[in-house]
C-alpha positions as CSV (number, residue, x, y, z in Angstrom):
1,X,0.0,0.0,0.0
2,X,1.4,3.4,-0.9
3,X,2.4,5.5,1.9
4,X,0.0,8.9,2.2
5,X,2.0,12.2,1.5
6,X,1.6,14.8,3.8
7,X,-0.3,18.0,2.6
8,X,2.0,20.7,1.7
9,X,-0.4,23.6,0.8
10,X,-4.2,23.4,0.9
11,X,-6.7,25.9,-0.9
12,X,-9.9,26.9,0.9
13,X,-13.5,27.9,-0.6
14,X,-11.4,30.1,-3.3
15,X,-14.0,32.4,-5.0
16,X,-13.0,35.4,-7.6
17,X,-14.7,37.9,-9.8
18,X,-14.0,40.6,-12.4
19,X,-16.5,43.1,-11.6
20,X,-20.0,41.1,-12.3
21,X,-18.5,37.8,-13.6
22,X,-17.5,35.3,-11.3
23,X,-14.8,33.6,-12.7
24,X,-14.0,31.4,-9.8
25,X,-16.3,29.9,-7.4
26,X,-15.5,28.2,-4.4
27,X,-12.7,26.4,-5.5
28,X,-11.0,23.9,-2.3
29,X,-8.7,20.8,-2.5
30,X,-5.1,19.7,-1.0
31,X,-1.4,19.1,-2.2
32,X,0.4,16.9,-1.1
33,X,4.3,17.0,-1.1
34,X,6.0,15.8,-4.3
35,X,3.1,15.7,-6.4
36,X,3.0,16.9,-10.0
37,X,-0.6,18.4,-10.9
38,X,-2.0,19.3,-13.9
39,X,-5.0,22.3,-14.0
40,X,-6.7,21.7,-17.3
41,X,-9.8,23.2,-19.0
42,X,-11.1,25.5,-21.9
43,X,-10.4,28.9,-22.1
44,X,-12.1,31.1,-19.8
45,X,-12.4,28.3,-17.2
46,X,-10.6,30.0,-14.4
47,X,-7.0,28.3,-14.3
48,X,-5.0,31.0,-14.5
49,X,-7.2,33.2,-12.1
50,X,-6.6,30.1,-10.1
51,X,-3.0,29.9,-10.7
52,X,-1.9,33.8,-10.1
53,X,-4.1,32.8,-6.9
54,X,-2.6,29.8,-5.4
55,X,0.9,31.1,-6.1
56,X,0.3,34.3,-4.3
57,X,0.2,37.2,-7.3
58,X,-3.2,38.0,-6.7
59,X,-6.0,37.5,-3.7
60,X,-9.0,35.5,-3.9
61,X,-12.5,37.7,-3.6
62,X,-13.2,34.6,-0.5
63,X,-11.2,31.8,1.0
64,X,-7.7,31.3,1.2
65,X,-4.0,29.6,0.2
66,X,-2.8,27.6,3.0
67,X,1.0,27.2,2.6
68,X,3.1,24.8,5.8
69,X,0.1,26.2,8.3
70,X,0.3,30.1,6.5
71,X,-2.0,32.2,4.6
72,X,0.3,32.5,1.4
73,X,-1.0,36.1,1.3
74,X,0.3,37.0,4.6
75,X,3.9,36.4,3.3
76,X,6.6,39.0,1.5
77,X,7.2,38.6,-1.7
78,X,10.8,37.5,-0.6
79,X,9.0,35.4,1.5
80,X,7.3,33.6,-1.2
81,X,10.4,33.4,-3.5
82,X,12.3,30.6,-1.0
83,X,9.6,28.4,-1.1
84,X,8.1,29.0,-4.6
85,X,9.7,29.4,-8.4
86,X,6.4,30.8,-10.9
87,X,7.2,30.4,-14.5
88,X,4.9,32.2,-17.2
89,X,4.3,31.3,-20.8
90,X,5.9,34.4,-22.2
91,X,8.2,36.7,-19.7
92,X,9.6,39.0,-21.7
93,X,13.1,40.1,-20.6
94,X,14.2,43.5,-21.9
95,X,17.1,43.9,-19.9
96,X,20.1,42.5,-21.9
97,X,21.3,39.9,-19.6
98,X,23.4,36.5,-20.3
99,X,21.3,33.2,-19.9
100,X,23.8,32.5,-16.6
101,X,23.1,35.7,-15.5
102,X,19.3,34.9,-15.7
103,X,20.2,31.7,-14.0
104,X,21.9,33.2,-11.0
105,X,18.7,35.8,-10.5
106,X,17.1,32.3,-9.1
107,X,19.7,32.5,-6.7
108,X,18.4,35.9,-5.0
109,X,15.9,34.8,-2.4
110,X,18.3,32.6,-0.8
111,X,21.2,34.9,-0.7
112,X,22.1,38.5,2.0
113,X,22.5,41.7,0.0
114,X,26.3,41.9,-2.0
115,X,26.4,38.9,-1.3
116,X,29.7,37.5,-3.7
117,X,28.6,34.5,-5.3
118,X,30.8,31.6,-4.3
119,X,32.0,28.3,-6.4
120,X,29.9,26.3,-4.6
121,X,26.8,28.2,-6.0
122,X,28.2,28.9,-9.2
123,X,29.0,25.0,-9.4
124,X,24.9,24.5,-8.8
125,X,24.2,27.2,-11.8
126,X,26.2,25.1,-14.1
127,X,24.8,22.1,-12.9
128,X,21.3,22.9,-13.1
129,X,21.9,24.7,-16.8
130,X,23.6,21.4,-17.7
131,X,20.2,19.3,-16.5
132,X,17.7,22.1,-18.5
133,X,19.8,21.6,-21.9
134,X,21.0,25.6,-21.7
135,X,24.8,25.3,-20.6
136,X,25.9,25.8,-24.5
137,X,24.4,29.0,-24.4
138,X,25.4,30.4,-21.3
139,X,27.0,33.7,-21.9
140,X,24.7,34.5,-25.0
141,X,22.3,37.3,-24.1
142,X,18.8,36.4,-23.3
143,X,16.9,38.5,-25.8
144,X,18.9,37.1,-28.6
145,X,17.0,33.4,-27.9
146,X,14.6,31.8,-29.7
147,X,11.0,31.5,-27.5
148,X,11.8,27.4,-26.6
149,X,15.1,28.5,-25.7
150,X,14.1,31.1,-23.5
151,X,11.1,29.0,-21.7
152,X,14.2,26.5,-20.8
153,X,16.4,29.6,-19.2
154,X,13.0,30.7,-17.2
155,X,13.1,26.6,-15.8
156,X,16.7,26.6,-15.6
157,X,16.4,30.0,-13.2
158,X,13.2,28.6,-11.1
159,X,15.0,25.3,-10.6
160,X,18.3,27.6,-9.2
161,X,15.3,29.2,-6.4
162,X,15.5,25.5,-4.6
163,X,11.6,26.1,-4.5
164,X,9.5,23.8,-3.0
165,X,6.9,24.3,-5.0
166,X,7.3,25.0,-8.9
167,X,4.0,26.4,-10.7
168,X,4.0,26.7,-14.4
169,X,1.6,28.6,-16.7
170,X,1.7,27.2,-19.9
171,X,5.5,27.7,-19.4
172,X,6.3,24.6,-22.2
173,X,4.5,25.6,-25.1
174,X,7.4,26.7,-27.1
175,X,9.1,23.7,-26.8
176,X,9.3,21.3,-29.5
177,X,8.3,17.6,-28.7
178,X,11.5,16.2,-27.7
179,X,12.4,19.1,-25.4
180,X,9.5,19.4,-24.0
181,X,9.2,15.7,-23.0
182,X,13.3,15.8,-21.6
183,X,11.8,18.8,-19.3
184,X,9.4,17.0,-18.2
185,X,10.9,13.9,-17.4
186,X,13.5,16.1,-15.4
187,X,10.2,17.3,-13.4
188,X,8.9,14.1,-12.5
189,X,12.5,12.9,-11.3
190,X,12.5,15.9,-9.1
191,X,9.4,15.3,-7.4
192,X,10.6,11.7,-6.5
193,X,13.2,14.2,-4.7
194,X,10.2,16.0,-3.1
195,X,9.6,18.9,-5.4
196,X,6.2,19.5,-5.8
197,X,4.8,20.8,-9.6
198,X,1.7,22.3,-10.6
199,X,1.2,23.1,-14.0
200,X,-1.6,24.7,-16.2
201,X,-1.5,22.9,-19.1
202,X,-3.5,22.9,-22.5
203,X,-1.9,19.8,-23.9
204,X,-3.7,17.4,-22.3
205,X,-1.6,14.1,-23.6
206,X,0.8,15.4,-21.7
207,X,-0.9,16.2,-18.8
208,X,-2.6,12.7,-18.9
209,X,1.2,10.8,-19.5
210,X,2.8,12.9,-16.9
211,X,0.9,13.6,-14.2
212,X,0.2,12.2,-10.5
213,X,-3.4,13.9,-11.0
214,X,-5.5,16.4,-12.7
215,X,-7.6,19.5,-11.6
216,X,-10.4,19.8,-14.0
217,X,-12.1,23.2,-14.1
218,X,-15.3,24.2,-15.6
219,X,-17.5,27.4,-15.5
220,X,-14.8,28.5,-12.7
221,X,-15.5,25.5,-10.5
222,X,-13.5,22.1,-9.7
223,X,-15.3,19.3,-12.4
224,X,-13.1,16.8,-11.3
225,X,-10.0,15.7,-9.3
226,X,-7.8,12.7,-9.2
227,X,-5.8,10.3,-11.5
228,X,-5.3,10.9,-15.0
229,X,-7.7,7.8,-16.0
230,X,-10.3,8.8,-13.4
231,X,-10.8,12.4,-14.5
232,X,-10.1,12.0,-18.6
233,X,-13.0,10.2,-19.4
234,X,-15.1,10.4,-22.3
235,X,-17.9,12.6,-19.8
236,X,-15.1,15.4,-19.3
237,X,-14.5,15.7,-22.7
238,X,-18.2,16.1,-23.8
239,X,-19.0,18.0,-20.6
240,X,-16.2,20.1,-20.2
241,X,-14.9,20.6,-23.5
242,X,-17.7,19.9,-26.1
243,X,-16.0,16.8,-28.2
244,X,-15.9,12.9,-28.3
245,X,-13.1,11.4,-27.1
246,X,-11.8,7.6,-27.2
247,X,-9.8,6.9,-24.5
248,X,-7.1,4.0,-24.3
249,X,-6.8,3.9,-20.3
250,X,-2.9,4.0,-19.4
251,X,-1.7,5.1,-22.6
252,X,-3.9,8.1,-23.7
253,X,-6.9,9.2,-26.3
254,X,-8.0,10.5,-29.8
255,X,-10.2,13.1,-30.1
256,X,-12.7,11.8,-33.0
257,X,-13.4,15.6,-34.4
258,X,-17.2,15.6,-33.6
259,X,-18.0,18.2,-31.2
260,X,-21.2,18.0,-29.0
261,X,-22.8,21.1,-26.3
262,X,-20.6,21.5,-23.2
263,X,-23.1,20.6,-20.2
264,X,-21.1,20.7,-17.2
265,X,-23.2,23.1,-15.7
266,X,-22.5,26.3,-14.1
267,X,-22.7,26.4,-10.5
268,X,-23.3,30.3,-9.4
């Protein structure tokens, strides 16, 4: 029997709204240490009102982010930054720093002001560069890298923050097949370490292949939650995103091209 892993952050009746239009609603499940989770669903579901909310950048309307027994709202921004790396689909650096220089930013949190960096540290840089694929381009300058490149620096420098928790917003989708599935692989090793990874995520092969479990959203509430082959059925896929599936339980499905009306129903 598999050993239970204790909770590391746990979200509480999370609710959100622009102006008149909920776009979350009351939102609550757990995360356990070295888990790698995948928030799925169509556009204007919520995930990444749900993301910039459970990694701190923005406060819920109700309800709240429980990090290690602490409202993840109550903490610095410093604060957040030794315990969690965020990576974004595009960040757009205009500043014209090297790729190691990037790299060493991830450093920051962890480190006193002046601080000089020492071999030890620089040893982990090049180390972590080496594991991310972006060592050959160390000293070339940031802005002159192509977008795949670039999302691989971004990992390269949240993985040099020794988070505990890594969240990703769509922070693959330059990569070509093969890169993304080295990355990816590098993830799930580090979880076996005790990294935990949450991921939004609009490939959804990937999030079924790769992932402990899946957060479904629809409407801006939770659908579903749980192992890949309990939550990708062929209901989600009618319900939740409007087509027929076939699903192949442990290896993954084919979307058949008919679409049908979405009917997971709204709940507010």
């Amino acid at each position: 029997m598999e050993e239970k892993r204790a909770d590391l952050l746990r979200a509480e009746g999370l609710s959100f709204s622009y102006g008149d239009r909920r776009v979350l609603h009351d939102v609550s499940f757990t995360l356990p240490q070295g888990e790698y989770l995948s928030i799925i669903g169509p556009n204007g579901s919520g995930k990444s009102t749900l993301f910039e909310i459970l990694c701190g950048n923005a406060r819920p309307e109700r309800g709240q982010v429980i990090y290690k027994g602490r409202d993840v709202h109550t903490m610095d921004i410093r604060g957040r930054a030794r315990h969690f790396a965020v990576i974004h689909q595009n960040e757009q650096v205009d500043f014209p720093y090297t790729c190691m220089e990037m790299v060493i930013l991830g450093l920051h949190p962890h480190r006193a002001r002046f601080e000089r960096l020492g071999e030890e540290a620089l040893y982990e840089v090049r180390r972590i560069m080496e594991k991310t694929d972006t060592l050959a381009f160390a000293d070339k300058l940031i802005t002159q890298l192509s977008g795949g490149e670039r999302q691989r620096v971004a990992l390269a420098r949240a993985l040099s923050q020794r988070p505990r928790i890594l969240w990703m917003d769509e922070a693959m989708s330059d990569l070509d097949v093969s890169a993304k599935i080295q990355m990816i692989e590098l993830l799930r090793n580090l979880t076996k370490e005790g990294l935990t990874v949450v991921g939004v995520n609009h490939d959804l092969n990937t999030a079924y292949r790769f992932s402990d479990r899946i957060l479904a959203l629809s409407h801006g509430s939770l659908y579903a939650m749980g192992a890949p082959d309990e939550v990708m059925n062929e209901r989600l896929f009618e319900e939740v995103f409007g087509v027929r599936a076939e699903i192949y339980p442990g290896k993954g499905f084919f979307i058949t091209g008919e679409s049908v009306s979405r009917t997971a129903p709204a709940v507010f």
